[in-house]
C-alpha positions, 0 to 999 in steps of 0.5 A, spaced: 846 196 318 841 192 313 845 185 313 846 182 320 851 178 321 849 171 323 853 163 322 849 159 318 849 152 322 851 148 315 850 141 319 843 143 319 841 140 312 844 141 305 844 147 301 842 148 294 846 151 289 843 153 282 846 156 276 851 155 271 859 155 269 865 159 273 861 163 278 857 156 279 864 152 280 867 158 284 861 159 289 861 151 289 868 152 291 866 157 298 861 151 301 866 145 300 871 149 303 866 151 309 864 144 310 857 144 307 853 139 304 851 141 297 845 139 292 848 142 286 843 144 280 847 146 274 843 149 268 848 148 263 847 141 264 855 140 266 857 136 272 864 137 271 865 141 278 873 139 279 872 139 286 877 133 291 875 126 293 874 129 300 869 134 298 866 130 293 863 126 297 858 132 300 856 134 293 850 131 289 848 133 283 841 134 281 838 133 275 830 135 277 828 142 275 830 146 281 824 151 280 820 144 282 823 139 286 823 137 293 826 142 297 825 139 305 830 139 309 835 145 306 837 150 310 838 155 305 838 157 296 845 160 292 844 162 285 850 163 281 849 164 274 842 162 274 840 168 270 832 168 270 831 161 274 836 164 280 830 171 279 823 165 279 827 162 285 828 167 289 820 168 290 819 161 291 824 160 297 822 167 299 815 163 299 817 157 303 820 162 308 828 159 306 834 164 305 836 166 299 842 169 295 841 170 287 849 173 286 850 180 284 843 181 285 841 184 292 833 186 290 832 177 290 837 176 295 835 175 303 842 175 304 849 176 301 856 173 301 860 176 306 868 176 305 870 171 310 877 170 314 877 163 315 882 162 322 878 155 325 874 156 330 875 164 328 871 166 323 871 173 321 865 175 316 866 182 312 860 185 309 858 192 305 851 191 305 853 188 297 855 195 295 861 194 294 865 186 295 871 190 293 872 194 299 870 189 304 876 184 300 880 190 303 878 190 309 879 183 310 887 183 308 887 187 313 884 182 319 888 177 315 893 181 317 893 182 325 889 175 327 894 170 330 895 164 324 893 160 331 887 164 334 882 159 331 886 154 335 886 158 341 879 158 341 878 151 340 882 150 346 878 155 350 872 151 348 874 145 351 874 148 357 868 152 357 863 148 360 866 146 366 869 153 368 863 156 368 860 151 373 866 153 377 865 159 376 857 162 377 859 170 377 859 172 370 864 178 371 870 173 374 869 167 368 871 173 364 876 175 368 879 168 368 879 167 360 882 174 359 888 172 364 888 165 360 888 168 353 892 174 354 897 171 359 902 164 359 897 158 357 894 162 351 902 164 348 903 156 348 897 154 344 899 160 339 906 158 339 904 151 337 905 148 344 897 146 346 899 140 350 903 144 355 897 149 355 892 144 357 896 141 363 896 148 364 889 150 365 888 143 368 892 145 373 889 151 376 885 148 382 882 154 383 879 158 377 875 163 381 881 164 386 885 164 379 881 170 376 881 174 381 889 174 382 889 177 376 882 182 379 885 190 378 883 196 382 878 200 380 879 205 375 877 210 371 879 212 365 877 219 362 876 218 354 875 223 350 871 221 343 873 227 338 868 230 335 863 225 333 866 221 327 868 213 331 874 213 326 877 219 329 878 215 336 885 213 338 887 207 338 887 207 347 880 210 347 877 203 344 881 199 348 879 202 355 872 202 351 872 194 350 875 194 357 870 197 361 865 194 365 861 202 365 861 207 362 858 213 364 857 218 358 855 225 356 848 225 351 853 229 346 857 222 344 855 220 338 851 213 336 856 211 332 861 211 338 857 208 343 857 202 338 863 202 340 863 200 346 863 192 349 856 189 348 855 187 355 858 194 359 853 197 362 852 205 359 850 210 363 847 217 361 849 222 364 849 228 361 845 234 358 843 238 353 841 246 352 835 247 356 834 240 359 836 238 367 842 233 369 844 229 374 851 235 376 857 234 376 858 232 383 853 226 382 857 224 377 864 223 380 860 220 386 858 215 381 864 214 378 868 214 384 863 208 387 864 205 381 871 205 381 872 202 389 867 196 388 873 194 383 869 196 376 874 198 370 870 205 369 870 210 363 868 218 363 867 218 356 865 225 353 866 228 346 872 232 344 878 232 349 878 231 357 881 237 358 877 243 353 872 246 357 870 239 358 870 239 366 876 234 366 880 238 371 875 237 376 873 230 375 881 229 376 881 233 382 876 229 385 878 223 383 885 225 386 881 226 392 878 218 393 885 216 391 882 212 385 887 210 380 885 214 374 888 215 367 887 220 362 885 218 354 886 225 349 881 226 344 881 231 338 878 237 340 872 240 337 876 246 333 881 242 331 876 238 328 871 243 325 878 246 322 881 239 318 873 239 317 872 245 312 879 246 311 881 252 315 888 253 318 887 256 325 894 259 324 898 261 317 905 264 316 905 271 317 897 271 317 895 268 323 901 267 330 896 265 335 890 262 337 885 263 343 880 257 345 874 260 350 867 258 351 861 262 351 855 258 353 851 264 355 851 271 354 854 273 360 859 269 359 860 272 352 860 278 357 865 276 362 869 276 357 876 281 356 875 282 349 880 288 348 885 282 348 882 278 341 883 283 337 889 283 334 888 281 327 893 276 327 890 271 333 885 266 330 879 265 336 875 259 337 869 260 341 866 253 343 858 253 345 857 259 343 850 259 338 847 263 343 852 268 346 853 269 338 849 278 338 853 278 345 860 275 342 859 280 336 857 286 341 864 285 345 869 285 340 865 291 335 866 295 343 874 292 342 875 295 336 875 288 331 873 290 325 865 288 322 868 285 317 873 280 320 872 272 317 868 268 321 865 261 320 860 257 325 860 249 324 856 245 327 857 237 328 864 237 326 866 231 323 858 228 323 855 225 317 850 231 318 856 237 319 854 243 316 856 251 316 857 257 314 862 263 313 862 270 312 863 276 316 863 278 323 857 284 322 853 277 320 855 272 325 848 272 329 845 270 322 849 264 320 848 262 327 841 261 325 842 258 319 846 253 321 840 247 324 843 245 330 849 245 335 854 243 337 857 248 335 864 253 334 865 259 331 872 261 328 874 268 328 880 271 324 882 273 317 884 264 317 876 263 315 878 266 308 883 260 307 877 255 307 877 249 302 870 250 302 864 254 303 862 248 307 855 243 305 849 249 308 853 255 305 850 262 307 844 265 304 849 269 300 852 266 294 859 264 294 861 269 289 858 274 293 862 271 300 868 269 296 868 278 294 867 280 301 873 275 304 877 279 298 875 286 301 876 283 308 883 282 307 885 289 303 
């Protein structure tokens, strides 16, 4: 992120706007709307700005050089069609320490023009870091869309009240339970309905708003979401809610950046999980931790990558949870080897090719080695080992003993779904090499005939060339 959103308090001092013709007038017309008070220094020497009585009496035009005159008090410099006068103002504002926007040039802009949704009280503020205003108008039809047409009012109502609730109620926990049962509940659905009148007698008839919140106070709960392989978006609509819920989350080290920002700023995360090699705090420790969390009244989340119930030790985190008698809920994710297949396009079955799939992990290589791969080598069944860089020799070693051909397809890919996925196909005699190619896990390894179907010989391929993998997939399925 290089823009941070922030609101500009446009009560603060007037803004200056600089440049010439449409792109003047059209910029001109977003302050107005947006209450500013506005000096406006049209270059061109036309004044004709066609704005309303109303929002005229909030414009002056000026006719003194903008590159010279006084600039005290402004909060901020807007250059639309300036052309080389919005370039020299932009170092003289970034001198004097002023924001500063030179239209469609993000080099001299200090800050840029978001696609606004415009609800009252609600405004919601779509960037793109200035790439690309298009995607962002897109992004804000859709909002437009969703938001309640009255959800500005809702927010104006709610600040009418907000200060004298929160001197009634000291404990910021509960003061966000109360307003989450006024907004989701009868006093909010009148204000959206047009009904304001009726949803201030409302809350003023709530004696006891401490009382009042904690009416609506749940049990302690833990939900066990599953945060797909590492892209944020291929989280389940149910997953972010529980993540917006929560007042902890206690999350694996494996969960991406990206998705932990989804999670509500003032929830408390915790990290409890652990690497290859690295100690962490045990299982036990973590259903201990949860399940207390859970009985002094928290709304808990058990987030990990992947789904809750793929070697994710989700069974046994139920079984204790079963036994504290909490309540618990279960959020399914997508599975790392359903991701790395749409990934790199590599159906796990296809007709009369491939008829089944075994999941299993291999962490180690005596796990590789407790393993009956006698029941693997069927051509027809697509096996899909997860965390299985390191037993890789010893995966190779059990299904050669078991008679699975040397020249089976395979494909290793690492942080499927990621910004920095990556991986590699070829065949079983090599598997060992293309996991060293490959920089880093996690990781799965798809074995079976269905690798050669892939759409792409991935973003780090082999040190084969294509051609040359592409020829030995050919004779593999001979």
């Amino acid at each position: 992120m290089r823009f941070l959103p922030v609101f500009l308090d446009l009560k603060a001092g007037p803004v200056v706007l600089i440049g010439a013709g449409e792109l003047l007038r059209a910029k001109l017309r977003v302050l107005a709307a947006a209450g500013a008070r506005i000096r406006v220094h049209a270059i061109d020497g036309n004044h004709e700005l066609g704005l309303n009585s109303d929002d005229a009496a909030r414009i002056e035009t000026a006719t003194a050089d903008p590159l010279t005159a006084d600039l005290s008090g402004v909060i901020a410099i807007v250059c639309a069609g300036a052309g080389d006068v919005g370039v020299a103002m932009s170092a003289r504002a970034k001198s004097l320490g002023l924001p500063v926007n030179v239209m469609d040039d993000l080099e001299h802009s200090s800050f840029i023009f978001p696609a606004i949704v415009d609800r009252g009280d609600v405004v919601v503020a779509v960037g793109t870091g200035g790439t690309s205003p298009v995607v962002a108008r897109r992004v804000r039809e859709k909002i437009e869309a969703l938001l309640p047409a009255r959800i500005g009012e809702l927010a104006e109502f709610i600040g009418g009240f907000r200060k004298s609730i929160n001197v009634r109620i000291a404990e910021f926990p509960l003061r966000r339970r109360f307003w989450e049962r006024v907004i989701d509940g009868p006093i909010g659905a009148s204000v959206l309905a047009g009904r304001k009148a009726d949803a201030d007698a409302a809350l003023k008839a709530i004696a006891d708003p401490s009382g009042f919140a904690r009416a609506d106070k749940p049990d302690g709960s833990v939900a066990l979401v599953r945060a797909g392989p590492g892209d944020p978006d291929l989280l389940t609509i149910k997953a972010l809610r529980a993540l917006q819920d929560a007042d902890i989350v206690f999350h694996d080290e494996l969960v991406s950046p990206e998705i932990l920002d989804r999670i509500r700023r003032d929830t408390t995360r915790v990290a409890v999980g652990r690497r290859v090699g690295k100690p962490g705090i045990g299982q036990d420790a973590i259903n201990k931790r949860m399940i207390e969390a859970a009985q002094a009244g928290q709304r808990v989340v058990r987030l990990k990558g992947g789904d809750p119930f793929v070697f994710g030790r989700g069974g046994e985190e139920v079984e204790a949870l079963r036994a504290a008698g909490v309540a618990y809920s279960i959020i399914p994710g997508i599975t790392a080897g359903l991701g790395g297949a749409a990934e790199f396009e590599v159906p796990l079955t296809y007709r009369h090719e491939a008829t089944r799939i075994t999941f299993l992990t291999a962490h180690k290589a005596r796990d590789a080695e407790a393993v009956d791969w006698s029941t693997l080598t069927d051509t027809k069944m697509t096996v899909v080992v997860y965390m299985g860089m390191t037993a890789a020799p010893a995966i190779r070693a059990g299904l050669f003993a078991a008679g699975r051909s040397p020249e089976t397809p395979v494909g290793v890919f690492a942080r499927v779904t990621r910004p920095d996925a990556q991986g590699a196909i070829g065949t079983l005699r090599d598997l060992p090499e293309f996991v060293r190619q490959t920089d880093g896990g996690p990781a799965i390894l798809v074995i079976g005939d269905v690798v050669r179907h892939a759409g792409s010989l991935l973003r780090q391929p082999s040190k084969k060339n294509p051609a040359q993998i592409i020829s030995d997939l050919l004779d593999a399925a001979e």
